[in-house]
N, C-alpha and C positions, 0 to 999 in steps of 0.2 A: 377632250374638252374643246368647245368652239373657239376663234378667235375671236370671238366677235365675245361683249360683255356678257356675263352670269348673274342671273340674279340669285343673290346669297345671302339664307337667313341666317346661319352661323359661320363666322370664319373662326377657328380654335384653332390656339397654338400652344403643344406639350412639348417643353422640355427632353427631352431621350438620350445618354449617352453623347451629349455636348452638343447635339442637333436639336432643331426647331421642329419636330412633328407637322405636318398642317394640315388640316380636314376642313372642307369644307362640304355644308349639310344645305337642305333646301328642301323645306316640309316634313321633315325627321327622315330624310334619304340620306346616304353618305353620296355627294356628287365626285367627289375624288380625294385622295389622298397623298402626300406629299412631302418633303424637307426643304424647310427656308434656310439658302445660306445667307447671312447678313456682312458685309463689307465695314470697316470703319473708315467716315471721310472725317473729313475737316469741321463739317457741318453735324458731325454725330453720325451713329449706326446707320446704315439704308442696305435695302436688301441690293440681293448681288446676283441670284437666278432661283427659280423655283422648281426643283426636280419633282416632277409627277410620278408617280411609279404607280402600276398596273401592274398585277402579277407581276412577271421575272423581266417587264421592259419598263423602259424607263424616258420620260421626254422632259426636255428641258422648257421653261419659261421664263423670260426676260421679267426685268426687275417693273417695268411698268405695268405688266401684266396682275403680277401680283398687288398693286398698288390702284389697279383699276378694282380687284375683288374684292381688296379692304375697301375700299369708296361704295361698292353695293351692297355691304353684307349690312344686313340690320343691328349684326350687334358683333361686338370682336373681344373675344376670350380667350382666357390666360390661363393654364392649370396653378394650382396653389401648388403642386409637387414642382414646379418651373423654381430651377434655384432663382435666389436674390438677387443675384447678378443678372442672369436670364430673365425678369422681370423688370429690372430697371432698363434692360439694355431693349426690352421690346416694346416697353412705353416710351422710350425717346423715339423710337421709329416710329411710331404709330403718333406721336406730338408731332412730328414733322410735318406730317400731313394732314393736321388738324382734326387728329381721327382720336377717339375715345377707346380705350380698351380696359376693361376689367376684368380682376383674379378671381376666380373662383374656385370653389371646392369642386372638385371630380373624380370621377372613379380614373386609379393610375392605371388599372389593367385595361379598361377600355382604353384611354389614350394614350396608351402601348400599343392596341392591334387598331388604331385608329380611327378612334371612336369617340364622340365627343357625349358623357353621360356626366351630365347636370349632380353635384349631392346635397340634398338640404335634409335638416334635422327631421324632415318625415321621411326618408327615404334610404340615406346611410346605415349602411351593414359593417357593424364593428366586429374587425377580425382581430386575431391578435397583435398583430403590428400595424395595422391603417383600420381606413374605413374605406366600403366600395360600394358599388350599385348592388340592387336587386338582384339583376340577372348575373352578373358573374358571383355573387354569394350562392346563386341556386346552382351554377354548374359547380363551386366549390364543394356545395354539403353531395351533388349527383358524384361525386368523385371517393366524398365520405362513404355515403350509401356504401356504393360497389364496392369498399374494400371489406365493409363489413358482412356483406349476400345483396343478392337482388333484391331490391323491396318493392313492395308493391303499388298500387297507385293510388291508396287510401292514406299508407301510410307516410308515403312520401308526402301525401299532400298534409298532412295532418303535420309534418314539420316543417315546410313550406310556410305552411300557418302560422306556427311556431315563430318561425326564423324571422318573418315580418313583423309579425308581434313585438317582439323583445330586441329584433334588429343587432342579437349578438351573436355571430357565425361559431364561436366558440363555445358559448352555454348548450347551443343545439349538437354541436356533435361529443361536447361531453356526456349528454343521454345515454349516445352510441357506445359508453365507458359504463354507466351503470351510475354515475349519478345522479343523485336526486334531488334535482333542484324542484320545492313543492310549488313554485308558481310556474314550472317548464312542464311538468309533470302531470297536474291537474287537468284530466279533459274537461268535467262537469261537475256541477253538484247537483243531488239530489233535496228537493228541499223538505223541511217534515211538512207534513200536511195534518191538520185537524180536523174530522169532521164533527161537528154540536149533535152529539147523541146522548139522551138523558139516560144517564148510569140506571140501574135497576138496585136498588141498594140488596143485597145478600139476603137479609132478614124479613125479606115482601117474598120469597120464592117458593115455600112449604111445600119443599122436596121430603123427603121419608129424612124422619130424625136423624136417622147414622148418616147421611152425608148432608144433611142441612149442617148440624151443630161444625163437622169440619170446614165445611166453607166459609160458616162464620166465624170459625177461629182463624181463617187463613186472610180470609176479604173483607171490606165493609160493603164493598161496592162495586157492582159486576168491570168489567171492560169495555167499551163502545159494541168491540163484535160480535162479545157474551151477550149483553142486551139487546141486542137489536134479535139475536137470533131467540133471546127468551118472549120480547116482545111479537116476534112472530111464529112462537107457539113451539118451539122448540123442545118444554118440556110439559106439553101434550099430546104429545107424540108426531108430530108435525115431521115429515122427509124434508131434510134439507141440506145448500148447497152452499157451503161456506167459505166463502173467496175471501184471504187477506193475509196482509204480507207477515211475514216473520215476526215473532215474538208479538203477536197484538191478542194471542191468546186462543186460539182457534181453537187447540186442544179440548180446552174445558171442556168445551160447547159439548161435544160427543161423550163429555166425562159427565156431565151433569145429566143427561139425557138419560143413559147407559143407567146408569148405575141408581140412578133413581127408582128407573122400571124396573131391574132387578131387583132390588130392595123393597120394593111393594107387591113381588112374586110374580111382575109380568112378563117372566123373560130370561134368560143368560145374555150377556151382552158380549160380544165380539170387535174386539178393536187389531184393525189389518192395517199393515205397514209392509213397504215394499222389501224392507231388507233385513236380514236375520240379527246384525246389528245393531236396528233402531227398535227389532223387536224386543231384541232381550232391553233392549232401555229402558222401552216402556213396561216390563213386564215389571223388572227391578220399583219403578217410581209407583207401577199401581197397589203393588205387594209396600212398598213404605208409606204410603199415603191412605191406603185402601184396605190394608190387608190383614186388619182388625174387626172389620164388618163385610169382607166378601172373599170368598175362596177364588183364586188367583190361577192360570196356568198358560203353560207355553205351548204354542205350536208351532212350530217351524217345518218340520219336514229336515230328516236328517240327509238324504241325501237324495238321488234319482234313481240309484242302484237299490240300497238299502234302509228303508225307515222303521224300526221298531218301535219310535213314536213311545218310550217308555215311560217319559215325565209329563203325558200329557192324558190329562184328564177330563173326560170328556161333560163328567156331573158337575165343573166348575163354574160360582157366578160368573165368572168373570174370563173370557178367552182371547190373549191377545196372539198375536200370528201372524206371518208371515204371506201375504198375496197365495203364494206358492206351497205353505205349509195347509194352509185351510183347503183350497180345489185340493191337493193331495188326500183329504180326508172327505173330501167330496167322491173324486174318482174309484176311492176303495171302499166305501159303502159305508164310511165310519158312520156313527149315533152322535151328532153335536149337540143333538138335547134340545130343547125347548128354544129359540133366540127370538128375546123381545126388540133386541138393539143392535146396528149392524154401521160400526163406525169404520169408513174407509180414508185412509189417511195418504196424502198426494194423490188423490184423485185425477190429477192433471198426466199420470202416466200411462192413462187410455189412448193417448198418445206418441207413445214413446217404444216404436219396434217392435220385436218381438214381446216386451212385456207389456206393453199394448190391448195386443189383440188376446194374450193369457189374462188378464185384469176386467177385460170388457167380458171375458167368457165365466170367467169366475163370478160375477156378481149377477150376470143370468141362470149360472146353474145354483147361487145361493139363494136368491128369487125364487127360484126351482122349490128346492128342497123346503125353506120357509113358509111357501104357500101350501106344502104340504103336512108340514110338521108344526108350525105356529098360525094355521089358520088364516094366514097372511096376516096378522095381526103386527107386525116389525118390522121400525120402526130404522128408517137407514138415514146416515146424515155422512157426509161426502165433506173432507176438507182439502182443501188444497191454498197454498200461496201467489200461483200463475197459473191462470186461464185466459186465454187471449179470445176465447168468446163465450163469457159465464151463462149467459141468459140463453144460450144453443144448446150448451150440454146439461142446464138443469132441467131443460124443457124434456133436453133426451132420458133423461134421469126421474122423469116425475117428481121430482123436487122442486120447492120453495129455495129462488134463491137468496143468499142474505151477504150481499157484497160490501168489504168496509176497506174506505181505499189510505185509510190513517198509511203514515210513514210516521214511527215516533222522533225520530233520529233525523235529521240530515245524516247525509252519504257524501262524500268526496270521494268519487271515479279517476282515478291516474290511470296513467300509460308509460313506460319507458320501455326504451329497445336496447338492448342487451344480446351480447352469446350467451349460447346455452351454457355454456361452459362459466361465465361469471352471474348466474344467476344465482345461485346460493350466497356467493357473496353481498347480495343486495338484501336477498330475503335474510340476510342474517344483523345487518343495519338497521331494515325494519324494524325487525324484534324489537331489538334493542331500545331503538328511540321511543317504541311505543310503551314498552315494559316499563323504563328509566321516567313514564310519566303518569300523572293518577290525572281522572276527573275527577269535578267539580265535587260529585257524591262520594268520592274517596279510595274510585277503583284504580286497580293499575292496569294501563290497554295490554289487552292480551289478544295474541296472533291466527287463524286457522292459515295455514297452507295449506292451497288445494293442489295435489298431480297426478300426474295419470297409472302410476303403477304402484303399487307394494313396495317393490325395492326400490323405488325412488324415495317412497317417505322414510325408509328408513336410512339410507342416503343424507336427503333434507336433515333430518334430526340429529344424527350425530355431530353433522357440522355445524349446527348452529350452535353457537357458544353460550347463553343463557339454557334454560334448564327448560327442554324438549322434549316430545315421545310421540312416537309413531302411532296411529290408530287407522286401524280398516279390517274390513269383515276376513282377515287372515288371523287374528287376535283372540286368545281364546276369554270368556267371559270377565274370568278372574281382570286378568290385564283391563279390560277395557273399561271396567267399571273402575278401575286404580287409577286410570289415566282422566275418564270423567270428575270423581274426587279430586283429585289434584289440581285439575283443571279449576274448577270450582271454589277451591279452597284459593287461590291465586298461588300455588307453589310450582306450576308450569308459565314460564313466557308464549310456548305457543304449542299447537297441537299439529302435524302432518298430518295428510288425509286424504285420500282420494275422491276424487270428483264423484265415484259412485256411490258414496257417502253421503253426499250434500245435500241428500232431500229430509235427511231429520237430525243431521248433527248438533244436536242442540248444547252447546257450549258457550257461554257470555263472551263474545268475543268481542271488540273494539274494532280489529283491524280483517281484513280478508285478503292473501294472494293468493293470485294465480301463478303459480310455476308453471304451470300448463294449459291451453285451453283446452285441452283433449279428456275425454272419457274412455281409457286404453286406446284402443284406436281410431275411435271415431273424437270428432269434431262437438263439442257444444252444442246444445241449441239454446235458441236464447230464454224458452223458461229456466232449462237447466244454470244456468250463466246467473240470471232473475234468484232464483233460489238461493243460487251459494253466494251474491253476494248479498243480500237479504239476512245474511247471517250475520251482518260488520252492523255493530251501535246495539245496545239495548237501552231500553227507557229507563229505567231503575239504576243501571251500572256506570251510562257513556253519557259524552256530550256532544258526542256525535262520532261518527263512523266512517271508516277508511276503506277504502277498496286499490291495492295494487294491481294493474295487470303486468306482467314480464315478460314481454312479446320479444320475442327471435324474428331477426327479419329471415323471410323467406324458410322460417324452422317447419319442419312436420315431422310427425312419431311415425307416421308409418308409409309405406309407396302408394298404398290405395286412397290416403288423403289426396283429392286433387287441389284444395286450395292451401296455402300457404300461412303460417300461424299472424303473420301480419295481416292479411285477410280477414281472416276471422275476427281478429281483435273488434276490428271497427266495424264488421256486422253485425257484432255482438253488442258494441257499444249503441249505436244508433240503432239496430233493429225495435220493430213491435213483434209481441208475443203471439206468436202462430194461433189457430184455434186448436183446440185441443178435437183430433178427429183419427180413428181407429179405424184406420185400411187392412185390407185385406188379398194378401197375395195366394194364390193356390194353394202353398203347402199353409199359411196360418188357417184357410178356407177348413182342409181337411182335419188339422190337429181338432182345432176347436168343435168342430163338427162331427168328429171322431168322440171328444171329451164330454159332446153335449148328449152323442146320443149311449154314452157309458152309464150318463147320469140319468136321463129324461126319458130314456125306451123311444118310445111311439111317443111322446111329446118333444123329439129331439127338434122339429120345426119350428115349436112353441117358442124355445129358447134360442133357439137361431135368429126369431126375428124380436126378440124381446132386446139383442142385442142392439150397443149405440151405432156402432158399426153398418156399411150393408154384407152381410154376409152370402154369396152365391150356395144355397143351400142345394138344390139340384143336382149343380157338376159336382158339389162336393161331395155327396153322397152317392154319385156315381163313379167318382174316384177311388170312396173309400170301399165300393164293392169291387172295380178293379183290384185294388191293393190284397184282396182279402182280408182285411180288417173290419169288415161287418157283414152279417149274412140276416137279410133283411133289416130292422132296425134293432139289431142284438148285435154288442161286438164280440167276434171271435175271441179265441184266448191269444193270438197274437193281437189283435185289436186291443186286448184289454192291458197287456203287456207295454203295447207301443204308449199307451194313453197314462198308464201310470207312473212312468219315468218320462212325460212330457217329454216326449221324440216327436220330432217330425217327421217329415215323411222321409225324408232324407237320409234323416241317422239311423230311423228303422232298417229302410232298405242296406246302410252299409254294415249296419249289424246282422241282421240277414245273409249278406253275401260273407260273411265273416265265417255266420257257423255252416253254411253250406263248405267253404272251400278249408274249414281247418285253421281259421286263423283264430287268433283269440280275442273273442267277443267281451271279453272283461275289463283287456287294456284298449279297448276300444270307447266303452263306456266311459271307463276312468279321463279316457282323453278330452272326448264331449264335458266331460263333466267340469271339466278342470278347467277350460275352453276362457273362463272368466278369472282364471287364478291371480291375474296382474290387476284387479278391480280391489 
């Protein structure tokens, strides 16, 4: 410091271990740092030398020096942590020299490492025993963080936010315990949304008597998405694409279509669902609802190895199936009969990997077969929840689309960060306080957990202390329909469940956690994320709807995730919904192109490019005469072999080099096959 005078916006003086601290500041700089010693005269306290310290040296200052600083400084403060004493005795020094000094509030850790940090009511961070600044509250909770894993930069900021919000250091790392404080916890709400769409009353619709009279024993009056889509011709046989969120009714729409044309003899109707699952669900509700005036059956597709396909009927009204059970009955030349009506249900999984580019190829080779078999007379209507570009894919679709953006329910979106390890104990709270409460119409909130594997839901379930059961396509029929019943009946608190469930779990549920973001090993996306929380509040049951997420800082299921489950959380919370668009890597190039030309001959181009997808038909079919799996456009009998246990090119070839070297080609299959057993 010069000898010469300083001009000085702050002179602060803390209190420390029976010394006077001293900083002096100049445009929010620290100019130096220091210990007042004070003397007692005759005349009252006066300082006695002022030790500067720099790092590990130290220089002294005579007492005028100090009293020249107080004379420049604009203003001269006093920590409130400065005991009684220390306060009366530094306002006599400072009255001496006709100098003004005032106490104020400050952060004590700053004016311990010497620092003079101002606290007023918008800016104090209440810890457990004081209040401090901003920035030492943030290196306190970065200290929290790290004991509990790295976190990441979303989600730190997201308590960050937090922390200045509520301005209490301790509510914010109690999260990190698994508490659930609902105003800490609350990212957003979703708010309901109404759109004025004039009902279609039931009794205006004169569908074929056997399912007019049930609808108007069921309804008076259609739903916004029902009518809109009757109003746009829906059941005049109109193609169309039906986007809207959970429980606003979608269903129907393909039910009243379907079953109508049937019933007036134009048709067998086909309704496709991605998972074997959701098919026997629907199979079960069309058979109780239906199954008095239309014959009923199932198609799944028993396995890749082996399908004897015995309970299914191919002269049925009514055929619901499996994505994967129907092209099965495509690829082996089965007879589906007549189809007037072709309901595909999550249509948004034209998108989604490997069942993708099988989903996009299945509904060109049922195109296929339809314009040969019903004249192209039939009659396709597409549902789905999340589509992040509706008006692209119905266009790709030749469909009418008929978008209804209703939310009946408000949504309440949380977040808490938790170990993996005390996540159950949180999801077992939830239950509780939801179960232990009814809405307004008299229900009581009942729970889905979402996770990512089989033996975690069963895991989840047994610990939860109200009355629980595991559900996922591991489950044989009987169970699962015990577990829907119960569910229904309100004698379950909550249902466990895997994330690859979530596209048609349809259970009245109030509340939605995530135990997991993951789908076995991969990561969410955000329709997936869109759907299963889409499944919290129904209009009839809730009065509005919960969604947990239970994010692990720094957690991941598997090594091949590269981001981190705190990550995710918050790209999932703020992300928009991708479009929904069907790529094409080499080996999906040649499967489907292998599959179309099983199905199509000498039309296998037709349906290549009928695809939403762009599919490289060329290299693919010069691949698949590499491979020998086609010899012109006929597939060999390994061709036909690879295409009917849906192999890639991959699995064929390691099966192949299995039976060439002597290994065994069976437990090889079974591996492949199995490949999904934690879903």
């Amino acid at each position: 410091m010069s000898r010469q005078a300083v001009r000085v916006d702050t002179l602060f003086l803390h209190e420390d271990s029976g010394q006077y601290r001293t900083v002096v500041q100049r445009d929010g700089d620290r100019v130096f740092i220091g210990v007042l010693e004070i003397k007692e005269t005759d005349a009252g306290p006066r300082p006695a030398r002022l030790r500067i310290t720099e790092g590990t040296s130290e220089e002294l200052r005579s007492p005028d020096e100090f009293v020249e600083l107080a004379r420049h400084a604009t203003r001269i403060r006093i920590s409130q942590q400065t005991t009684r004493r220390g306060r009366e005795e530094l306002n006599a020094l400072f009255g001496a020299y006709q100098l003004d000094a005032k106490v104020v509030r400050t952060c004590r850790l700053c004016a311990k490492g010497g620092w003079y940090s101002p606290l007023t009511d918008e800016n104090a961070i209440q810890t457990e025993t004081e209040e401090i600044c901003p920035d030492c509250a943030r290196e306190q909770l970065d200290r929290e963080l790290a004991y509990h894993g790295d976190i990441t930069g979303a989600a730190q900021s997201r308590l960050e936010e937090l922390l200045f919000e509520v301005q209490d250091l301790e509510r914010i790392t109690n999260l990190l315990q698994g508490e659930l404080d609902p105003e800490l916890t609350k990212f957003d709400e979703i708010s309901p949304t109404v759109e004025d769409v004039d009902p279609v009353p039931v009794d205006s619709l004169s569908l074929h008597p056997g399912l007019q009279g049930k609808l108007e024993g069921r309804f008076d009056r259609l739903l916004p998405v029902q009518s809109l889509a009757v109003e746009n011709g829906v059941t005049d046989g109109s193609d169309q694409l039906v986007v809207s969120a959970t429980a606003t009714g979608k269903t129907l729409v393909g039910e009243m279509a379907g079953l109508d044309r049937t019933l007036n003899g134009r048709g067998k109707m086909l309704f496709l669902v991605p998972l074997v699952a959701l098919a026997n669900q629907k199979y079960n509700e069309f058979q109780e609802q239906y199954g008095d005036v239309v014959d009923v059956t199932l198609r799944v597709g028993a396995s890749r190895i082996n399908d004897t396909g015995e309970q299914f009927d191919p002269g049925a009204d009514v055929i619901v199936g499996t994505y994967e059970g129907i092209d099965h009955a495509l690829r082996t030349g089965k007879d589906l009969g007549d189809i007037g009506t072709v309901v595909i249900d999550e249509v948004h999984m034209l998108g989604e990997g490997e069942r993708g580019h099988r989903l996009d190829g299945l509904i060109s080779r049922l195109k296929h077969y339809c314009r040969r078999y019903s004249e192209g007379q039939t009659q396709w209507i597409y549902l789905s929840a999340t589509v992040g570009n509706p008006r692209t894919l119905a266009e790709a679709l030749e469909a009418t689309l008929i978008e209804f953006e209703e939310r009946p329910v408000p949504i309440q979106r949380h977040v808490t960060f938790l170990d993996s390890r005390e996540k159950v104990d949180v999801e077992n709270k939830l239950v509780r306080r939801a179960f232990d409460s009814k809405s307004s119409k008299g229900y009581r909130g009942q729970t889905i957990i979402f996770t990512n594997s089989r033996r975690r839901c069963h895991e989840i379930s047994r610990r939860i202390e109200y009355s629980s059961a595991p559900y996922h396509a591991g489950l044989d029929n009987k169970r699962r329909n015990r577990v829907e019943r119960e569910f229904a009946d309100q004698e379950l608190a909550a249902v466990v469940t895997t994330a690859a469930l979530a596209a048609g779990v349809d259970f009245p549920a109030s509340q939605v956690i995530f135990d997991s973001l993951a789908m076995g090993i991969e990561w969410l996306s955000v329709q997936e994320f869109h759907q299963m929380l889409g499944r919290a509040g129904r209009p009839d049951y809730h009065d509005e709807g919960t969604v947990y997420l239970l994010v692990e800082p720094d957690g991941a299921y598997h090594g091949s995730q590269e981001m981190t489950e705190d990550e995710v959380a918050f790209k999932l919370l703020k992300g928009e919904m991708e479009p929904v668009q069907t790529r094409y890597d080499e080996a999906a190039s040649v499967e489907e192109t292998l599959a179309n030309v099983t199905v199509g001959g000498s039309r296998a181009k037709v349906l290549n490019e009928r695809m939403v997808g762009e599919v490289p038909t060329k290299h693919a079919l010069g691949k698949l005469l590499e491979y020998e799996f086609i010899d012109g456009l006929e597939p060999t009998p390994t061709g036909r072999a690879v295409t009917r246990h849906f192999l890639s090119p991959g699995d064929a070839f390691a099966i192949l080099d299995s039976l060439r070297t002597g290994k065994s080609a069976s437990d090889l299959v079974a591996r492949m096959a199995l490949r999904g057993e934690d879903l």
